[in-house]
Structures are given as structure tokens and as C-alpha cells.
C-alpha atoms as one frame of an Amber mdcrd trajectory, in Angstrom:
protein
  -1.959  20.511  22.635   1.088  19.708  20.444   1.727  22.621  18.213   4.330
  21.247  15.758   3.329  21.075  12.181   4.321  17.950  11.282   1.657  16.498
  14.431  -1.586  16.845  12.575  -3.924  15.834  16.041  -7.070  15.342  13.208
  -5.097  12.764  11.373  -4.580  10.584  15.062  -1.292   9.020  13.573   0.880
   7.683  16.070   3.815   5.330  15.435   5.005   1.835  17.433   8.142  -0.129
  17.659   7.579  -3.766  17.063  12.332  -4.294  16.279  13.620  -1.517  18.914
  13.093  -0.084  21.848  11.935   3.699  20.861  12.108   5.801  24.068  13.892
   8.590  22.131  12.954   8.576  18.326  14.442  12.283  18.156  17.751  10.781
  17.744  18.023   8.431  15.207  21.463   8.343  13.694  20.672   5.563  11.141
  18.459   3.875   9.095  18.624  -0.104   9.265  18.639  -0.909   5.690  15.842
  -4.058   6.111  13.487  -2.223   8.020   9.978   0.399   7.518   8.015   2.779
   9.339   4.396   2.406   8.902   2.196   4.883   9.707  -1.603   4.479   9.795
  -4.444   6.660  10.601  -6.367   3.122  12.040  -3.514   2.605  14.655  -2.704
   4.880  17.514   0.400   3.406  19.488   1.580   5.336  22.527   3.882   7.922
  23.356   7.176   8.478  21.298   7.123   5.302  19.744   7.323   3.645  15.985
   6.492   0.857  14.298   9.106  -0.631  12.242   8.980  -4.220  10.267  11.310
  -6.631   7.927   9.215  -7.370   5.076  10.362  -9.547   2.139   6.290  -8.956
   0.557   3.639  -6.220   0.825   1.889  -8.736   2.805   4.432  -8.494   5.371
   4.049  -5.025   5.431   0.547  -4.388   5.602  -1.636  -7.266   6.203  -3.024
  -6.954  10.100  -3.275  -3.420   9.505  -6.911  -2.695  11.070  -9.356  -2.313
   7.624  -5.989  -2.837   5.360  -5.656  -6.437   3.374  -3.528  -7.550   0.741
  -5.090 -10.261  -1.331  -2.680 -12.030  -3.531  -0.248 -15.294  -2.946   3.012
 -13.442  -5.000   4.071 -10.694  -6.774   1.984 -11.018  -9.818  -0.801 -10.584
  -8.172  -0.527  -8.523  -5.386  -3.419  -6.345  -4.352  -4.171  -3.954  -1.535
  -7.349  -3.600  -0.304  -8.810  -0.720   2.055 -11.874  -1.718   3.780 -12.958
  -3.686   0.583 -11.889  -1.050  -1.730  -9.145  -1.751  -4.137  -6.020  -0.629
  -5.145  -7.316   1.310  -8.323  -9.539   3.224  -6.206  -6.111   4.422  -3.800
  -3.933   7.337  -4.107  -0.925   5.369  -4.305   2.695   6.933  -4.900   6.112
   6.300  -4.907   8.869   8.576  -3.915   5.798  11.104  -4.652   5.307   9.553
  -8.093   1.833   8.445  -8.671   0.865   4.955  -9.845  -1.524   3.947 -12.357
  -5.469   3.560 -10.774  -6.281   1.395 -14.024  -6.839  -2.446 -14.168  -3.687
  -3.834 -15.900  -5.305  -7.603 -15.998  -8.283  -8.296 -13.473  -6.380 -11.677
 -13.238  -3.039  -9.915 -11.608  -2.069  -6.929  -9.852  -1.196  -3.336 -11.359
   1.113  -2.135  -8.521   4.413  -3.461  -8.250   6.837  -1.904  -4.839   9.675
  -3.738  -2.935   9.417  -3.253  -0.037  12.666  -4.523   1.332  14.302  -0.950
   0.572  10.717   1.567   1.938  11.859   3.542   4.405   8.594   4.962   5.275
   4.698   3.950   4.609   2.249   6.152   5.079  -1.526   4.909   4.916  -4.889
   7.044   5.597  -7.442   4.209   5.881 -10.578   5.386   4.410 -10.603   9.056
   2.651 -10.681  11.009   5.734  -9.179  14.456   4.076  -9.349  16.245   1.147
  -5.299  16.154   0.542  -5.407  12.767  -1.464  -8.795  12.517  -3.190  -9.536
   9.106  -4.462 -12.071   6.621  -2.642 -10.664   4.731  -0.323  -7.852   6.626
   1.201  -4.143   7.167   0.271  -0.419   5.147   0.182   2.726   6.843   0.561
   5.527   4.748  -0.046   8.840   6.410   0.388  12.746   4.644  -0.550  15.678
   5.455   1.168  18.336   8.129   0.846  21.671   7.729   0.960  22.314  10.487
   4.092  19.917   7.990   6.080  22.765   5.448   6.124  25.769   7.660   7.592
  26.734   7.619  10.927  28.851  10.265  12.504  32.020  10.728  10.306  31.287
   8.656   7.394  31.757   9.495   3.899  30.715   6.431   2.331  29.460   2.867
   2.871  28.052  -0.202   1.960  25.664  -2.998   2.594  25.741  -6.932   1.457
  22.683  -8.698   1.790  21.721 -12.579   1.393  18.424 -14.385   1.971  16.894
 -17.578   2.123  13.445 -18.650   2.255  12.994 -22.944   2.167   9.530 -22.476
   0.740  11.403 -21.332  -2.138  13.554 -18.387  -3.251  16.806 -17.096  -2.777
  18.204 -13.222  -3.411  20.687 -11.224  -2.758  21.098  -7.199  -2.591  23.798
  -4.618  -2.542  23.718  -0.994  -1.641  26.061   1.420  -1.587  26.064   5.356
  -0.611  27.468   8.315   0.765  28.411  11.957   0.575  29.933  13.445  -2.686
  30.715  17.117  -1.172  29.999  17.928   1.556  25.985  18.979   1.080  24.887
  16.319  -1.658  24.654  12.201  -1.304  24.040   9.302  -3.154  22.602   5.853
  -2.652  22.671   3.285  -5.210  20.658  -0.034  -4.484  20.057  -3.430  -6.566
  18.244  -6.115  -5.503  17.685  -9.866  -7.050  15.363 -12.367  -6.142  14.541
 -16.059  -7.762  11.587 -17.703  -6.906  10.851 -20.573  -7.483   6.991 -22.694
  -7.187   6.197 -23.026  -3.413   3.971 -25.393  -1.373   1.252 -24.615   0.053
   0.281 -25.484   3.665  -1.412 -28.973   2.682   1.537 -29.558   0.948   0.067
 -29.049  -2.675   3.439 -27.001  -4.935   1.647 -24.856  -6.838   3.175 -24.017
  -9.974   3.229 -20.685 -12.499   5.411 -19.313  -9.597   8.985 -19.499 -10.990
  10.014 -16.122 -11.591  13.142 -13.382 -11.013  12.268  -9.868  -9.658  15.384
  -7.270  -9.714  15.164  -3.657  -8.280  17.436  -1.571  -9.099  17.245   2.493
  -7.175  19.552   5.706  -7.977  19.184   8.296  -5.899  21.219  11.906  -5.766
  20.264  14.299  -3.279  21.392  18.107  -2.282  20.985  20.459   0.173  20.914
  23.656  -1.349  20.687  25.264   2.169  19.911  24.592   6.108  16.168  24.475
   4.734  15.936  23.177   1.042  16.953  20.091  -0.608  16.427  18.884  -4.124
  16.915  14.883  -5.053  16.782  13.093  -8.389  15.922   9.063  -8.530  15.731
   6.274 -10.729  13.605   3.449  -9.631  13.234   0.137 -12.348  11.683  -2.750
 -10.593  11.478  -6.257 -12.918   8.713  -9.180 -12.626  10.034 -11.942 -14.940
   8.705 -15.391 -14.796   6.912 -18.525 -15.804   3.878 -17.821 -14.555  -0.123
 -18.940 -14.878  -2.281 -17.414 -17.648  -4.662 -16.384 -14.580  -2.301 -15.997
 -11.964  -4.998 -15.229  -9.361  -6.245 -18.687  -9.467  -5.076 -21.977  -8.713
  -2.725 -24.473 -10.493  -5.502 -27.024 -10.703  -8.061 -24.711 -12.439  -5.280
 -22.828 -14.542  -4.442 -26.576 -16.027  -8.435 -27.279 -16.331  -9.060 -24.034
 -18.444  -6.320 -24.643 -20.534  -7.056 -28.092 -21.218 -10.772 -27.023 -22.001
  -9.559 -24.686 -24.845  -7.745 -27.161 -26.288  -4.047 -26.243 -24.840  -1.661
 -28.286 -22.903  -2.598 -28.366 -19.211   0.681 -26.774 -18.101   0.566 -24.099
 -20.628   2.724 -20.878 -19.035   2.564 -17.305 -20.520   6.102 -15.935 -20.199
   5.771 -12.573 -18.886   7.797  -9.824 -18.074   6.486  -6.679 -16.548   8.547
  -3.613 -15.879   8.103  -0.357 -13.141  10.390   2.760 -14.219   9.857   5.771
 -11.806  11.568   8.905 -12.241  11.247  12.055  -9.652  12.462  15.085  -9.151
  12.001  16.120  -5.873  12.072  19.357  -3.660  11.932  20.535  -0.031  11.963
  23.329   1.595  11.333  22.989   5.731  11.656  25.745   7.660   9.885  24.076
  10.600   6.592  25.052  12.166   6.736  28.198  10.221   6.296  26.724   6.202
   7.091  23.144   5.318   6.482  22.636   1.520   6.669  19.216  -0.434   7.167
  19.227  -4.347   7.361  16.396  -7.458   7.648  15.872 -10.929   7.547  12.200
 -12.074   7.071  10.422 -14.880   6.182   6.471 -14.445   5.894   3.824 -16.778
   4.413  -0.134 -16.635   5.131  -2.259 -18.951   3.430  -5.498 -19.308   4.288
  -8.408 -21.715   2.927 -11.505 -22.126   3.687 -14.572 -24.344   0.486 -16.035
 -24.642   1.227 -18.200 -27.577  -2.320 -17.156 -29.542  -4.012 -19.285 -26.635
  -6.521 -16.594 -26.308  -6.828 -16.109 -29.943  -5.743 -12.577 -30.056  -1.813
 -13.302 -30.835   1.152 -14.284 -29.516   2.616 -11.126 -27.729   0.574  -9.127
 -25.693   1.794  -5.648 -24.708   0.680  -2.845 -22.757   2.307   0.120 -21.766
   0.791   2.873 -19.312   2.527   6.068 -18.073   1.101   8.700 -15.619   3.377
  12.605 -15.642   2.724  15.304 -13.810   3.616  17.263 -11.025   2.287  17.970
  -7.101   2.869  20.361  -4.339   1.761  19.856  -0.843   3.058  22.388   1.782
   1.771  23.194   5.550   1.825  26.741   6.814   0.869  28.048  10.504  -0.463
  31.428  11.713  -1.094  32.040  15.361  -3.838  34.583  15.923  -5.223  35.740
  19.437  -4.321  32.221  20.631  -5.871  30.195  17.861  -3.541  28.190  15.979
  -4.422  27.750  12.331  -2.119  24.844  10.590  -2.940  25.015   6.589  -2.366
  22.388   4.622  -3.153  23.083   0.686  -1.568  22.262  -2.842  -2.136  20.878
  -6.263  -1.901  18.048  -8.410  -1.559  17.580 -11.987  -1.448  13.589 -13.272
  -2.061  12.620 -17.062  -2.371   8.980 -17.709  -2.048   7.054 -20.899  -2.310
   3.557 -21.919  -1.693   1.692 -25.323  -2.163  -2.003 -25.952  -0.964  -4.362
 -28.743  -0.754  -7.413 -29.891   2.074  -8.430 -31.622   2.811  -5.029 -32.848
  -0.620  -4.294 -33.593  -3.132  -2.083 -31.798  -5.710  -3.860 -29.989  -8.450
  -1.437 -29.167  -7.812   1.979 -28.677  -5.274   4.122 -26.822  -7.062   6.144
 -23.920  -5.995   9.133 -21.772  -6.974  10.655 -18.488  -6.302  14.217 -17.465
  -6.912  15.104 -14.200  -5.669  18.380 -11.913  -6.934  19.458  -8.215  -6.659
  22.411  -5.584  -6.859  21.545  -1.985  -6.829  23.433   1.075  -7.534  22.444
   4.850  -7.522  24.663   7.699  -6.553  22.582  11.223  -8.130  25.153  13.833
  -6.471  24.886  16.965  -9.181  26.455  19.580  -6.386  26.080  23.205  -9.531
  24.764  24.501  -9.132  21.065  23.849 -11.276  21.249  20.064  -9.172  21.563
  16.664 -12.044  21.694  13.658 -10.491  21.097  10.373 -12.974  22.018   7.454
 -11.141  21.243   3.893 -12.057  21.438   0.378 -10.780  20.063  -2.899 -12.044
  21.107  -6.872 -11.394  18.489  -9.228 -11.129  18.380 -12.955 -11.343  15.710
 -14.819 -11.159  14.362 -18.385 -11.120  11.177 -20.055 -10.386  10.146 -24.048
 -11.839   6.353 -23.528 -12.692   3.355 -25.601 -16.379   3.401 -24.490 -16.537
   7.003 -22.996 -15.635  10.174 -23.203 -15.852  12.449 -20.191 -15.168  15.903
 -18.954 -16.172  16.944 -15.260 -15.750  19.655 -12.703 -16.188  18.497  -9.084
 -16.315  20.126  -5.787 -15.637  17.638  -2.683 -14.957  18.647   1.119 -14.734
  17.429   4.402 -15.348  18.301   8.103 -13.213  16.603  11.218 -13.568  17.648
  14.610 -11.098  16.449  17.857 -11.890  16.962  21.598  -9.835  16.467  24.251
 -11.861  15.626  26.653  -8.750  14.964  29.285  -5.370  15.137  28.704  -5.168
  11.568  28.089  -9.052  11.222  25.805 -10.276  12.274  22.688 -12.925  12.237
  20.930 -13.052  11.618  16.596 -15.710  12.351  14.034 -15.357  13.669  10.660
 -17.268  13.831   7.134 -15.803  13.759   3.700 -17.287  13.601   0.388 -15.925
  11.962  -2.243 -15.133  11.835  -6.249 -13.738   9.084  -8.742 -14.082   9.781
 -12.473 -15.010   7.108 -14.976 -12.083   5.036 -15.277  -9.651   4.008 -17.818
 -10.844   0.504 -19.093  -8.616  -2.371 -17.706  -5.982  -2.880 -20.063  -5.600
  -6.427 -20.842  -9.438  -6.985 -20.938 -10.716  -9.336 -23.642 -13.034  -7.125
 -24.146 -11.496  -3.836 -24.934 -11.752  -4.595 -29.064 -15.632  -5.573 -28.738
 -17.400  -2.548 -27.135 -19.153  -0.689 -29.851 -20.753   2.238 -28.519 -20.149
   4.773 -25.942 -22.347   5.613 -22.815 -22.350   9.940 -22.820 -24.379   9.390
 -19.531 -21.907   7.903 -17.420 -21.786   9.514 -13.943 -18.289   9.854 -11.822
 -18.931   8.162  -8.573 -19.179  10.023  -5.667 -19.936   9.113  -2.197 -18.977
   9.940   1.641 -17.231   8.649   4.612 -18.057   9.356   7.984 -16.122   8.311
  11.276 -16.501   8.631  14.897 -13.903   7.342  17.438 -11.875   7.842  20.351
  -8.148   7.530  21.087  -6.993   7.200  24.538  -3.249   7.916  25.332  -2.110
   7.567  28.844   1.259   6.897  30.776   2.340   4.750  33.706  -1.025   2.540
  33.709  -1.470  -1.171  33.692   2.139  -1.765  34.586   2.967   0.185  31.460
   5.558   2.816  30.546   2.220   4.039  27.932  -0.465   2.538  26.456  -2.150
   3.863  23.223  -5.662   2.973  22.233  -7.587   3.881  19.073 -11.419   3.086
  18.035 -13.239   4.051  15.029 -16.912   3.204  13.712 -17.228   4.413   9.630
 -19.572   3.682   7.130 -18.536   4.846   3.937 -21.313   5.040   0.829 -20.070
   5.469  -3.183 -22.938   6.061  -5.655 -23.153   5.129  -8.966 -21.098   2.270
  -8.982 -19.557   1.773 -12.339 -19.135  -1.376 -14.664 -19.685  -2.920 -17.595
 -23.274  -4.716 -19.119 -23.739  -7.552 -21.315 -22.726  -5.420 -24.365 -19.252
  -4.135 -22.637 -20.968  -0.850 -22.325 -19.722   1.377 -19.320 -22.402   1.336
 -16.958 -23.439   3.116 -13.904 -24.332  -0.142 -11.578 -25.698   1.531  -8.456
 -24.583   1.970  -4.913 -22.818   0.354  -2.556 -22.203   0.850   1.650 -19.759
  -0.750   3.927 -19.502  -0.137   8.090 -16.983  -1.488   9.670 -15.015  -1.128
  13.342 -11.503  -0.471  13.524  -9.536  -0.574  16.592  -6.167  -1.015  18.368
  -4.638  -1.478  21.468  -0.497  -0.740  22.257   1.281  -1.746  25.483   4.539
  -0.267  26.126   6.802  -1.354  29.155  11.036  -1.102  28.596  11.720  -3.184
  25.989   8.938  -5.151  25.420   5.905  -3.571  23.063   2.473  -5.403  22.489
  -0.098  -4.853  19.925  -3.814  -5.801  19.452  -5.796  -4.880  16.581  -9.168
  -5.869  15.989 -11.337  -4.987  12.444 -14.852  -5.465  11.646 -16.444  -4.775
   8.191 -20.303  -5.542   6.319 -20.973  -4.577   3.280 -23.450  -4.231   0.889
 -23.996  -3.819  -2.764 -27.513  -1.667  -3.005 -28.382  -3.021  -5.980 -28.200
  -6.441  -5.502 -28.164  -7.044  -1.579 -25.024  -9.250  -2.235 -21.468  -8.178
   0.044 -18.511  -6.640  -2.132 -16.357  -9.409  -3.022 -13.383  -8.735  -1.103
 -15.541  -8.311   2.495 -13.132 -10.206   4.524 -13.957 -11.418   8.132 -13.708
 -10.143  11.617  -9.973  -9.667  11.892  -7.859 -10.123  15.174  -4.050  -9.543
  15.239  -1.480  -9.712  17.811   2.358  -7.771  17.671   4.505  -8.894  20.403
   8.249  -7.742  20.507  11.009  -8.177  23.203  14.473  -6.638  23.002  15.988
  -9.235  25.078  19.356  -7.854  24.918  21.471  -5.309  23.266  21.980  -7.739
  20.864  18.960  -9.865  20.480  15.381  -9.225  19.501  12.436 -11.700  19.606
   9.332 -10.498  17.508   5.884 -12.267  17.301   2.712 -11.965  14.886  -0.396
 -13.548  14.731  -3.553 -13.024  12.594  -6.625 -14.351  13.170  -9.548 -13.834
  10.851 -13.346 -15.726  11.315 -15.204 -17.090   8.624 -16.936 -15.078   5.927
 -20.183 -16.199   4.275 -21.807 -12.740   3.293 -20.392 -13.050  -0.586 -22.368
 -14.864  -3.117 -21.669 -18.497  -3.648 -18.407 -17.980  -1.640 -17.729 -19.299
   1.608 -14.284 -17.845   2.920 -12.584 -20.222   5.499 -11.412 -18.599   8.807
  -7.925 -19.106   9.492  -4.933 -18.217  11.879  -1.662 -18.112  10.843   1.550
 -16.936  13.440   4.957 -15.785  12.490   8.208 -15.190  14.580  11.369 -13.979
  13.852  14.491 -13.562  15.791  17.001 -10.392  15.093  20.854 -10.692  16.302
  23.219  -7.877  15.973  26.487  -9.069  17.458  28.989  -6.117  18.975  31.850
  -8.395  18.602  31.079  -8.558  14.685  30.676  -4.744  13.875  27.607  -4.325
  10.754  26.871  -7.785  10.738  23.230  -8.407  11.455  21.194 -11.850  11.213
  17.709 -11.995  11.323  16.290 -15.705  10.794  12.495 -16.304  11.442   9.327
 -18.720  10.752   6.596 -17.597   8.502   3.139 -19.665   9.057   4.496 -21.868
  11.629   2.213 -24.769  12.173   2.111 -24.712   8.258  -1.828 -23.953   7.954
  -3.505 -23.870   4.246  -5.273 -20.604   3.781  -6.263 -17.770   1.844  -6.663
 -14.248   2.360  -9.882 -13.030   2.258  -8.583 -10.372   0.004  -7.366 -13.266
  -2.548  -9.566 -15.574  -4.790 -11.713 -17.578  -3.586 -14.545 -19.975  -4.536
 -15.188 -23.139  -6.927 -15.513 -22.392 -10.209 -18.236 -24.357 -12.334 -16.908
 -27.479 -13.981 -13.278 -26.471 -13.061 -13.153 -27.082  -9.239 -11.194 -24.917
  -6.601  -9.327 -21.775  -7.968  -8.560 -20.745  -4.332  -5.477 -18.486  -3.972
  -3.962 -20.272  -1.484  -0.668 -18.995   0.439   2.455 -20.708   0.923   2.524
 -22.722   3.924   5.651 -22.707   6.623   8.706 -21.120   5.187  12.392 -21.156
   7.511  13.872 -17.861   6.422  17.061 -16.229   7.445  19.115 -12.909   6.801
  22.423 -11.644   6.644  23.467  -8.770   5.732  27.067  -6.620   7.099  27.420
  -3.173   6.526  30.808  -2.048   5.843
């Protein structure tokens, strides 16, 4: 087996080039500025490989990901979904930062990322480990530093960006970076992008889309030594726009609801929301012997809206919420009488805050959650093909609400085993338990003013997810340098669903259980790589026999990429998902929608680079199953739909 620490053989991540060939990836001596590494425990890709894409939205990123979705047409609203569990229920961070798990606006997203400057995503679909906590698994998103730009000799650079899409924004970046002694580097990044309203694929524009998003990132790194290095950033991302009062739904029903509470059809709510991120950051690697991850962050999102007293609660609507703290994660190995024992253990410390009002005035309560966790799990190496990995996590947790108030001490764990049964085979299964405290109460809710009591019986919800699965690595078969397979059956169970009643009361709801299939399927052969993915999930809500809203259906994907010269790469996607009609008065259309994209790096032209491509080619109308969906009574269709074909093209020239 693999010894090296970083290689966790429990967690089955493997990586797969979709822009480069990847026969070496120990020798990388730069970082192209538009593209990501994804990492994902539901893909296992072959031997020394890694996926890499060119996103312009999280969509781009992660949808086709077996059991990942992102629902949402644009930025505003935006949210990722992990075998139907959403965003608030993810460990999501930035840069190590952690983002908020309340509901800014059940109508938009809470997240906000761009991911044209990730260098690095890191997903665990489904909570398979006690590291991360949380539901339904964990997102690491990680920027860019400037030492990953610098190729032999260079002291500083920079890199000039333009873009086009036809169906319809424009933007533009800079970044700039190098080495200020001769230990310690900078990167400074800013990014601007103006949408405007798009067409969808029957050709309908749907409006409330007009909007500018600018990212600006500062980042100043050192290393203190051969083995630590401590880095400061600055991340403010900026969502500014004309855009729907419900920006979930459609134009058509937007202008309907409006008009029914007596406003003009095309009423917009200017609204501006804002992402600051600050970490400090420190590393210290010594290799397979202690590798040791700490940061302290502080992050802030700020939401405005002008709502012009069309909801009868004022004219400016603000919300602020902030989430400080501080984690450690490091990884540790002693070899004893020829069993290998890889620790992995920490803490985490988060308080989160939030504070609405409207125009100046408090609407409803401010709220605070406090919560800290110890972790520790022990990857036992046997040297006889089985690695057990038992882990355990205690959780504290308190919350200052508007209709609770809760304090609770929780002890979760989990169990994975891996057996190789060949060289090439091996076999998956694991068991973790699982903890979410009563949450926060979404921010924007209409609601928050007119609960009047407080339920001191609410329950935390807890759960488990169990997998079984194979993964199947093997070289020189089919024709193919390596292929990589992955399959895993889970059914993961949360108890005591919570929500609100009639009265706005917090209320434990019941259970819920989903099972799903997730698998994947890489061919490798010189410079061409192929992917298949395939994902299966049903779902059930115990207490009313009704699917979870966002169950989304069987889900087929295909990656093809072909580096036909030094110089020019041809890239393919296609996603095909079957219809859904296991949610309530919702029947979710199938659809299949293909993408290809060409990337040119001329060596007469040094640092130029053109990448032009076609999103949704044969211009199909469709909605992710992830996204809104279904008539609404005496309003009609409030279907998110997506944009439909969009010409796009890239340059960029690094100097």
C-alpha cells in the first residue's frame, strides 16, 4: 500500500485530467491561472492523474459530479446540493475560512465563491469522516498563491484576462504576483464581470439578471523555513444588480406576484450583497512524519436590498452575518511492528452572528451560535491489504435564537474499512453518525418578527451514513494506459428533521432517508482521457412519504478530452439526467445538455492563451433538478430555467 500521508486509501480520492495530459503531476512548475483541481471522494480516476476545469460558474465546476448538483440559474441564487442535502447543511470554507450554514433568503443563495481564481476543490460527498462534521459532507475551496505562478527565475509577473459570453456578459481580470525577498510572495487579483438578462433555450430573456460581480484577492505569504509557512489574505467578492424580488423563480411569476400586491409588474429590488474573508494561515509540513494545517478567519455577508416597502416591512433591508474562529487539522504517522497508524485529529472553534434591519431598525432579534469540536481518526494500516479507520468527534454547541435557545454536548463517530482484495480491487464500507444543532433562523424570513414563543424541546438532528463500494484501479487494460473505476451504494438517515409550524414555532418535523448509487468510470490512453459518471438517488421524507424537494433524477455524464497537439486541446461534456416525478405536485423534465470548448496555447505567442467554447449547444430549455421547479397556483410557471446556447471565448497573456 501507499504509505504517504497525504494518500488517505479510506478517503478513495483520486484526481483526472480533463485540459492536460498528466503522466507526471510531481512536476508541476505552474499554475494556469483559469483552471481547478477538483477532488471528490465519489470519483476515482486512474493512476497519477487530475482533473482540472475552466469554470466561469459553480455550475461549471461541480454539476456532473456523481451525488453533487448545483441548483440555481446565476449568482444570486446559487446553491449546492449533496445528494439532496443543501448547502446550509455543508462544511463549506474558503481559504480555511468557514461560511455561514444559515438561510440568508430561501428565495437566493447564501454562498457566494468565484471560481475563476480556485485553485483547488475539495468535496467529501456524503459525511463519510468525523474531520468535517456537518450532514452532508464537506467543501474546501482553496485561491491561489502568488509562488504558484513563477516559473524558474521569475521574480514577478502578470496576467490580463478578457471574456465574452453572447448569452450575455462581458469581464475582464488582472492579476499580478511575485516574490518580495527571497522566502515571501504576493498575489494580488481583481476581477469584473457585467451581466446582463440572458435567454433562455426557448428563447424567452428572462429579466432581474442585470448585475456586476467584482472580486478582488490579496494574498502575502512566507516561508519561515524549509517546513513552515504563514500567509495573510483579503478576499471581498461583490453581487450588485437589478435583480427579481424572488430571484429563484421566473420572470413571468416574479411580474404576476408583484402585480397581485398591487406593484408594477417589473418591480426590481436593487441589491447589493458583499463576501469579506480574512485568514491567517499556517503550515508546517514536514512530510510523512507531521503535516499540520492552521486558521483564523473572520467572514462577513452583507446583504442589502431595496425593496421599496413592497413587502411592507420598509424600504432597506439589511442583514449582516459574520462567523470567527479558528481550526487546526494536522496528520501524524507512527510505524509500529509493521502497522502503520496515520492520525488525523484537530479542533474547531466557529461563532456565528447575524443582525437584521430594516431601514436602520431592528427587525427581529439578533441571534448567535457557538460551536467548538475535537476530532481524532486513526487510519490503521494492517500490510495485509485492510486499513480500519475508527474516528470520533465531541461537539458543543450553543445557540442565542429568536425562537430557541439551545445548549448541547454531542458525541458522533465513524467506522471505514478498505480491502485490497488484489492489487488492482478494493473493497469500501464505512459508518458515521451524525450531528446538526438547531439552526440559526433564515435571515431575511418574513417571519422572523412574528414567532412568539420558543420551543425548549427542540432536538439537534442526528442521523447516519453508511456506504459500501468498490474501486478498481488497473493499468494497460482495454487499450488503456489506466483505467479507474469507483462504485458506491449509501443510504444516509437524519432524525428529527427540523422546521417551522403554522405558528413559526421551531419544530422537530421527523425523519427523512435517501439511497442513492454513485459511480464512475476513467479511461486513460496518451493524451486523450474519458469520463463516465453515473448517480442514482430516492428519497423519502418519513413523515409524509413525499421525496425531498431537491431529489433530482438518474444522472449520466460524459468528460471527453484530447490534447491534440502541444498547442491545442479539445474538451467535451455532456449531462444527461431522466425525468423526476417522486416530489409532490412537481414533475421535473429530463434533459441533456452538451458543452465543448477548445484551448489554444500558441509557442510562437509566448503567455498568450485562448480558450473559446459552446455552452448548451443545441440550445435546449431546462432546469436543474436542483433549481425551482413547478407551477405555482394562480401564477403559472416559476421554473428556474438556464440560459440556453452561449458562444464564449478567452484570452488572457501572461507577461
Amino acid at each position: 500500500m501507499n504509505r504517504k500521508i497525504l494518500l488517505s486509501s479510506i478517503a478513495s480520492l483520486a484526481i483526472f485530467s480533463l485540459n492536460a495530459n498528466a503522466k507526471d503531476t510531481n512536476k508541476i512548475n505552474s499554475v494556469d491561472v483559469w483552471e481547478t483541481e477538483i477532488v471528490s471522494s465519489s470519483l476515482n480516476l486512474g493512476k497519477d492523474s487530475i482533473e482540472t476545469k475552466q469554470a466561469d460558474h459553480l455550475s461549471d465546476l461541480l454539476r456532473g459530479l456523481p451525488g453533487v448538483d448545483v441548483g440555481g440559474s446565476h449568482s444570486m441564487n446559487n446553491k449546492i446540493i449533496i445528494r439532496g442535502i443543501k448547502d446550509e447543511d455543508i462544511n463549506i470554507t474558503i481559504d480555511g475560512a468557514k461560511q455561514p450554514n444559515v438561510d440568508m433568503f430561501h428565495h437566493q443563495s447564501t454562498l457566494k465563491v468565484n471560481p475563476d481564481i480556485l485553485k483547488k476543490v475539495n468535496i467529501e460527498v456524503g459525511a463519510n469522516s468525523v474531520v468535517h462534521g456537518e450532514l452532508g459532507g464537506s467543501i474546501e475551496f482553496e485561491t491561489k498563491d502568488g509562488k504558484d505562478f513563477l516559473e524558474n527565475g521569475e521574480k514577478v509577473g502578470a496576467i490580463v484576462s478578457t471574456k465574452y459570453n453572447s448569452n450575455d456578459s462581458v469581464g475582464a481580470s488582472l492579476a499580478t504576483y511575485g516574490k518580495i525577498t527571497n522566502n515571501s510572495d504576493f498575489f494580488i487579483y481583481y476581477d469584473h464581470i457585467e451581466n446582463e438578462n440572458w435567454k433562455t433555450g426557448d428563447g424567452t430573456k428572462e429579466k432581474g439578471r442585470e448585475g456586476t460581480i467584482k472580486n478582488l484577492l490579496l494574498k502575502y505569504g512566507i516561508d519561515l523555513d524549509d517546513t513552515q509557512r504563514v500567509s495573510f489574505s483579503y478576499d471581498r467578492l461583490e453581487d450588485e444588480g437589478d435583480y427579481h424580488p424572488r430571484p429563484n423563480f421566473s420572470t413571468a411569476v416574479n411580474e404576476a406576484i408583484n402585480v397581485a400586491r398591487g406593484a408594477p409588474a417589473d418591480l426590481i429590488h436593487p441589491t447589493e450583497y458583499i463576501r469579506n474573508t480574512y485568514t491567517l494561515k499556517h503550515t508546517i509540513d514536514k512530510g510523512e512524519n507531521l503535516l499540520i494545517n492552521s486558521s483564523l478567519y473572520f467572514n462577513e455577508m452583507d446583504l442589502t436590498r431595496h425593496e421599496s416597502n413592497s413587502n411592507k416591512r420598509g424600504d432597506i433591508f439589511n442583514a449582516i452575518v459574520e462567523n470567527k474562529g479558528f481550526s487546526t487539522k494536522a496528520q501524524s504517522n507512527i510505524n509500529y511492528k509493521d502497522i502503520l497508524n496515520t492520525f488525523t485529529y484537530g479542533f474547531s472553534y466557529d461563532v456565528q452572528t447575524s443582525e437584521v434591519t430594516t431601514d436602520g431598525d431592528a427587525y427581529g432579534d439578533d441571534e448567535e451560535a457557538k460551536t467548538f469540536a475535537l476530532f481524532i481518526e486513526d487510519a490503521i494500516d494492517f500490510n495485509n491489504g485492510l486499513i480500519l479507520t475508527p474516528g470520533i468527534r465531541a461537539t458543543k454547541y450553543k445557540l442565542n435564537g429568536v425562537v430557541a435557545d439551545v445548549s448541547e454536548k454531542e458525541i458522533t463517530y465513524s467506522l471505514a474499512a478498505e480491502y485490497a482484495v488484489t492489487d488492482s480491487l478494493s473493497l469500501l464500507a464505512s459508518h458515521t453518525t451524525l450531528f446538526k444543532g438547531a439552526p440559526m433562523q433564515e435571515v431575511f424570513a418574513s417571519y422572523r418578527t412574528r414567532a412568539t414563543t420558543q420551543n425548549s424541546n427542540i432536538k439537534s438532528e442526528t442521523g447516519y451514513n453508511n456506504e459500501i463500494g468498490f474501486k478498481y484501479i488497473k493499468d494497460n487494460v482495454l487499450g488503456a494506459d489506466n483505467i479507474g473505476i469507483l462504485t458506491k451504494y449509501y443510504v444516509t438517515k437524519i432524525n428529527d428533521d427540523i422546521g417551522f409550524d403554522d405558528t413559526y414555532q421551531m419544530v422537530n418535523l421527523g425523519d427523512t432517508k435517501t439511497k442513492g448509487i454513485e459511480a464512475s468510470f476513467a479511461y486513460n490512453l496518451n493524451d486523450f482521457n474519458a469520463l463516465f459518471t453515473y448517480s442514482r438517488m430516492d428519497s423519502e421524507v418519513l413523515y409524509t412519504g413525499e421525496a425531498l424537494e431537491q431529489e433530482t433524477g438518474d444522472t449520466f455524464t460524459l468528460g471527453l478530452n484530447y490534447q491534440a497537439t502541444p498547442e491545442v486541446g479539445l474538451s467535451w461534456q455532456s449531462i444527461f439526467v431522466k425525468d423526476e416525478n417522486d416530489v409532490k405536485d412537481i414533475e421535473k423534465e429530463g434533459y441533456h445538455v452538451h458543452d465543448l470548448a477548445v484551448k489554444y496555447t500558441p509557442k510562437s505567442i509566448k503567455g498568450l492563451k485562448v480558450i473559446a467554447g459552446i455552452d448548451n449547444i443545441f440550445d435546449k430549455a431546462y432546469a436543474s433538478h436542483s433549481s425551482f421547479q413547478g407551477d405555482l397556483k394562480a401564477f403559472g410557471d416559476a421554473t428556474d430555467y438556464e440560459p440556453g446556447r452561449n458562444f464564449k471565448v478567452t484570452l488572457s497573456y501572461k507577461f
